[in-house]
N, C-alpha and C positions, 0 to 999 in steps of 0.2 A: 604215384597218385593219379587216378582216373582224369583226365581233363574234361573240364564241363563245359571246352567250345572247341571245336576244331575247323581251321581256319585253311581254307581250301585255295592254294596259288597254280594254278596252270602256267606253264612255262614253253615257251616256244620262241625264238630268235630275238630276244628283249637283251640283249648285253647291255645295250646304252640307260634303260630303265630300271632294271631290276634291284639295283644298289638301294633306292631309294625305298621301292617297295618292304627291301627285307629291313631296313633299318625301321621304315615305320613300326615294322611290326613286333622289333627287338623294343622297342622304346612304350611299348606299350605297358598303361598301368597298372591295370588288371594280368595275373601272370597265370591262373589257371587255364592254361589254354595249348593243344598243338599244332603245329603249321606243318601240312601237308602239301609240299613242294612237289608236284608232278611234272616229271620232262616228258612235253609231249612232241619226245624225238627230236626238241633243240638241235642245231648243227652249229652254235656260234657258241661262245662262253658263259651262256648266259650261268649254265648250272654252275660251273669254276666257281663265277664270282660268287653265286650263291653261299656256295660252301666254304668259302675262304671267309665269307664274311660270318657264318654263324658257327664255324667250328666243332668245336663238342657240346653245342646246347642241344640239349637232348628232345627240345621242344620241337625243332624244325627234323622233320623227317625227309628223304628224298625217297623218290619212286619215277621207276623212268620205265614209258610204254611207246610204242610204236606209233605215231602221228596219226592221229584223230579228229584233231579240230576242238576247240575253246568247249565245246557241249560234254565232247566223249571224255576229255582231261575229267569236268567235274562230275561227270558220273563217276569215270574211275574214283579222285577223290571222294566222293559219297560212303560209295562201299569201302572204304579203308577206313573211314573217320571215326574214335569210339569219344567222341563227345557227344552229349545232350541236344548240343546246339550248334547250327553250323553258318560258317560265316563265308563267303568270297570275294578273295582281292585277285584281281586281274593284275600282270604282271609288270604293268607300265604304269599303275597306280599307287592310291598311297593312302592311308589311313591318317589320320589323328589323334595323337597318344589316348584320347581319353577313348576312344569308340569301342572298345569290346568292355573295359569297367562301365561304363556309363548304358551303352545298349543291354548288357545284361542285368546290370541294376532295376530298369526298367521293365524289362522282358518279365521278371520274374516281380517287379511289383505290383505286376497290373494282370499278373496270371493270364499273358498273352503267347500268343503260338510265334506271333514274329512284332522285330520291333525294328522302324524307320528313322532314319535321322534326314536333318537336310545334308546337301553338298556343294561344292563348288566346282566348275568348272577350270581348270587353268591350261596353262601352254606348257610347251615341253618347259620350257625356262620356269617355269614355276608362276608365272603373270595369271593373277587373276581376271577370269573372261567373263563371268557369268557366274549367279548362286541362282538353287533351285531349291526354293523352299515346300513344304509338303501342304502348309498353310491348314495342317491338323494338329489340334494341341490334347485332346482327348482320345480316346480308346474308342474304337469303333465296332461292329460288326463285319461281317463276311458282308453282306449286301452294300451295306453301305463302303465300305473299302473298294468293292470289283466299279460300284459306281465314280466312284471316284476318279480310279483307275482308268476307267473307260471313257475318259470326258479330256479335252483340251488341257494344259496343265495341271491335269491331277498325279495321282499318286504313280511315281515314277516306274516305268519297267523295270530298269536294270535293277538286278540281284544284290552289288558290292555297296549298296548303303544299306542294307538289312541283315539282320540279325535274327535266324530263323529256328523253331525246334526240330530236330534231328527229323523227329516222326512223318512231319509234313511229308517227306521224300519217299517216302513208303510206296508209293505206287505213281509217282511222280519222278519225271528224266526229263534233264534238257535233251533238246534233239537233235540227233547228230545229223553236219553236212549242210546246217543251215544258218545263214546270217539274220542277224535279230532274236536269236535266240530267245532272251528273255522275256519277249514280249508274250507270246500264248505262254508261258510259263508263270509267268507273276500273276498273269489271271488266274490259272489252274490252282496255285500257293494261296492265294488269295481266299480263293473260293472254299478252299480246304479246313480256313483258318478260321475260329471263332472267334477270337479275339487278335486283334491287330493295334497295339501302341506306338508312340510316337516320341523322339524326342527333338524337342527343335534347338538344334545346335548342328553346327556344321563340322562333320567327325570324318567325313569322306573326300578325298581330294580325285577328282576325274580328268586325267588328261589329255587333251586332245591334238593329239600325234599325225602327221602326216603319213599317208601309209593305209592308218588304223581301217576299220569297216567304213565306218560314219563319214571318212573322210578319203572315200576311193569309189570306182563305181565299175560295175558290169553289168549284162543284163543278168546274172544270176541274181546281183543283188534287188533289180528291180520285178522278179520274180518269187525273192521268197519275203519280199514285202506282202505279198498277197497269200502265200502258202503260209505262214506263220497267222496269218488275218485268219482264215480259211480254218486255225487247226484251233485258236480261239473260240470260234463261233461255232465251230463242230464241240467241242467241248461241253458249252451252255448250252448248246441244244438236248445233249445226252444226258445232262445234270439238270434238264427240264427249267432252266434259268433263262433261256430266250427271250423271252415275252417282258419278263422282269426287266433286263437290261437294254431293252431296243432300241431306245432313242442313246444310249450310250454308244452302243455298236455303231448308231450311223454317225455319230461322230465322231468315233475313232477310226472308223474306216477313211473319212474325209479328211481328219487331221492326220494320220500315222502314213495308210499307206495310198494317197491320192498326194495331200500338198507336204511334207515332210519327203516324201519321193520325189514329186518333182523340182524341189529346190534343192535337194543332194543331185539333182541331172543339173541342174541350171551350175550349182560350183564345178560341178567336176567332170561332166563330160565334153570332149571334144567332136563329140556329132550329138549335138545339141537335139535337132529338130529329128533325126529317128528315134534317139530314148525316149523323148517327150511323148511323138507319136504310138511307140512302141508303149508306155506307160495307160498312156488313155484310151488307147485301144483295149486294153485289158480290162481298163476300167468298169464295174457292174453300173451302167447307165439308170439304173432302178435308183443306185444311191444314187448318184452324183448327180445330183437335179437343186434346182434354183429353191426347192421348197425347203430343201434338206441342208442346202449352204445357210439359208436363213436362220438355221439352230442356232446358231456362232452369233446372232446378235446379240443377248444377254449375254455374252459373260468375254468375247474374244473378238470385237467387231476389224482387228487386224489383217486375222486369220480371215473372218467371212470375204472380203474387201481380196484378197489374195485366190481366194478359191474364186470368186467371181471371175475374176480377170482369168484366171489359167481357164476357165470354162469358155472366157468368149472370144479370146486371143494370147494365143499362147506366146506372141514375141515383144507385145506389154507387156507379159506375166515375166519372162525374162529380164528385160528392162526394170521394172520395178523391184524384182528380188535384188538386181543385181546394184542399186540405186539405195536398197535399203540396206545390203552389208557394206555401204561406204559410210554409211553415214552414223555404223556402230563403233 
C-alpha cells in the first residue's frame, strides 16, 4: 500500500539520541506512513541502533550517502519519498504519538498545503524548558502566514513541527552548506502555500543539545545568519512580495539576525567583544536604527529594551543578557 506521508530522518553521529527518535515514530497512531532513515555518512552507531531497533518493519527504510550536511540529507530524502505528504524529524528529536494522525486529519480537513502544531522545548533529560505556541487557531492564507512568519514570535521557522504536501518541494530545496537552514525556507513554503492550518496541541518535542547549531558558535554561523536573511529577501523581491512584507522584513532582520545573533555570541563565545564587533559591523545600518527598534513596541517591548542596549553599549547588552538567563 502506497503511504500517504513520508517521514524524512537525517542521520549523522546521534547514537546517544536516535533511540528515542525512532520509538516516537514506531509509537505513532496513525500507521499510513514511511520513514526514510538517511545516513548522512554517520561514523558512530547511530544507524546499528536504528536498525536493531525497527527490524523487519518495512515502514522504516534505510539509505546511506556520502556526508552533505542536514539540508542535502533532506533533499536526498525528498527525492526518494512516494508519499503525498512529507513530514521531518531531525534525529535528536521526538514526535508525539498523535502528530502524523492528528496533523493529517487536519491537513486534509481544511484542504491545506501544510499544517502546524505547537511544540516544546526540552533538555537532553527530557525536562521541559519552554512551549512555543503558534497563537493561530484558524486557517490562514499565504500573506497572512509569511506575515506572521516574519514578525517576533510568529509562526516558527523550523520544518519538524509541520506537516507539508509533497508538491510544495517541486522547485523548492533546503540549501546546502548552510546553518539556519530553515529560515529562507519556511518563507519560500509559506509563500507557496494557499492554505496554511493549524493545530494547537503540542505534538513535537525539540531538544536542546549541547554541541547542536543553536547551541555552538563560529563566525560561519554568524555569517550565514545574514546569507539565509539575504536569500529570503532576494526571494520576495522576485515573487514581487517586498513591498507587501517590509515592515515584516525589518523586524525580522532585527529580531533573527541582529539580536537572536548577538545573544547566541553573548552564551557561547569566548572572544566575546570580536564576534560582537564582527557581528555589527556587518550589520545593514539602514536597518538597525532607533526608528526601526521602536517597531518592537506593540507587541515585544523586551526585545526593543534589548536591541536598544546592544545599540548604545554593547557590555550592558552583555550584562543584561547574561542577568536575564539567570533569572530563567
Amino acid at each position: 500500500m502506497t503511504p500517504l506521508i513520508s517521514v524524512i530522518v537525517p542521520v549523522y553521529n546521534v547514537e546517544k539520541y536516535i533511540e528515542k527518535a525512532i520509538i516516537s515514530l514506531q509509537e505513532q497512531s496513525f500507521h499510513r506512513f514511511e520513514v526514510l532513515i538517511i545516513d548522512d555518512g554517520s561514523k558512530d552507531k547511530s544507524i546499528s541502533i536504528a536498525q536493531s531497533l525497527v527490524e523487519n518493519d518495512e515502514k522504516f527504510l534505510f539509505f546511506t550517502k556520502t556526508n552533505g550536511g542536514l539540508s542535502d540529507a533532506r533533499n536526498y530524502g525528498i527525492g526518494k519519498a512516494k508519499g503525498e505528504y512529507l513530514a521531518f524529524l531531525d534525529s535528536d528529536d521526538y514526535f508525539e504519538e498523535g502528530f502524523l494522525e492528528k496533523m493529517y486529519a487536519r491537513i486534509v480537513k481544511d484542504d491545506a498545503d501544510m499544517a502546524i502544531c505547537d511544540f516544546r522545548l526540552v533538555s537532553e533529560e527530557g525536562k521541559m524548558l519552554s512551549v512555543q505556541n503558534t497563537n493561530v487557531s484558524h486557517r490562514i492564507d499565504a500573506k497572512e502566514a509569511v506575515q506572521n512568519n516574519l514578525k517576533a514570535e510568529g509562526i516558527n521557522a523550523g520544518v519538524c513541527n509541520k506537516l507539508y504536501k509533497k508538491i510544495l518541494f517541486t522547485d523548492i530545496k533546503f540549501p546546502v552548506n548552510m546553518y539556519y537552514e530553515d529560515y529562507s525556507t519556511t518563507v519560500k513554503l509559506l509563500l507557496s502555500s494557499q492554505r496554511i492550518t493549524f493545530v494547537n496541541e503540542i505534538l513535537f518535542n525539540y531538544v536542546q543539545r549541547e554541541g547542536s547549531i543553536t547551541n555552538s558558535l563560529s563566525q560561519k554561523n554568524i555569517d550565514d545568519r545574514f546569507t539565509v536573511y539575504d536569500d529570503m529577501k532576494n526571494y520576495l523581491c522576485q515573487a514581487h512580495h517586498i513591498e507587501t512584507f517590509q515592515r515584516e522584513i525589518i523586524i525580522s532582520y532585527l529580531q533573527y539576525v541582529i539580536l537572536s545573533g548577538a545573544m547566541q555570541i553573548v552564551k557561547n563565545s569566548a572572544t566575546y567583544q570580536t564576534d560582537i564587533a564582527y557581528l555589527l559591523k556587518k550589520a545593514d545600518k539602514s536597518i538597525f536604527t532607533i526608528r526601526n527598534i521602536l517597531l518592537f513596541y506593540t507587541f515585544n517591548k523586551r526585545q526593543m529594551f534589548a536591541l536598544l542596549v546592544l545599540k548604545s553599549n554593547i557590555h550592558i547588552f552583555k550584562w543584561v543578557t547574561l542577568q536575564f538567563r539567570k533569572k530563567r
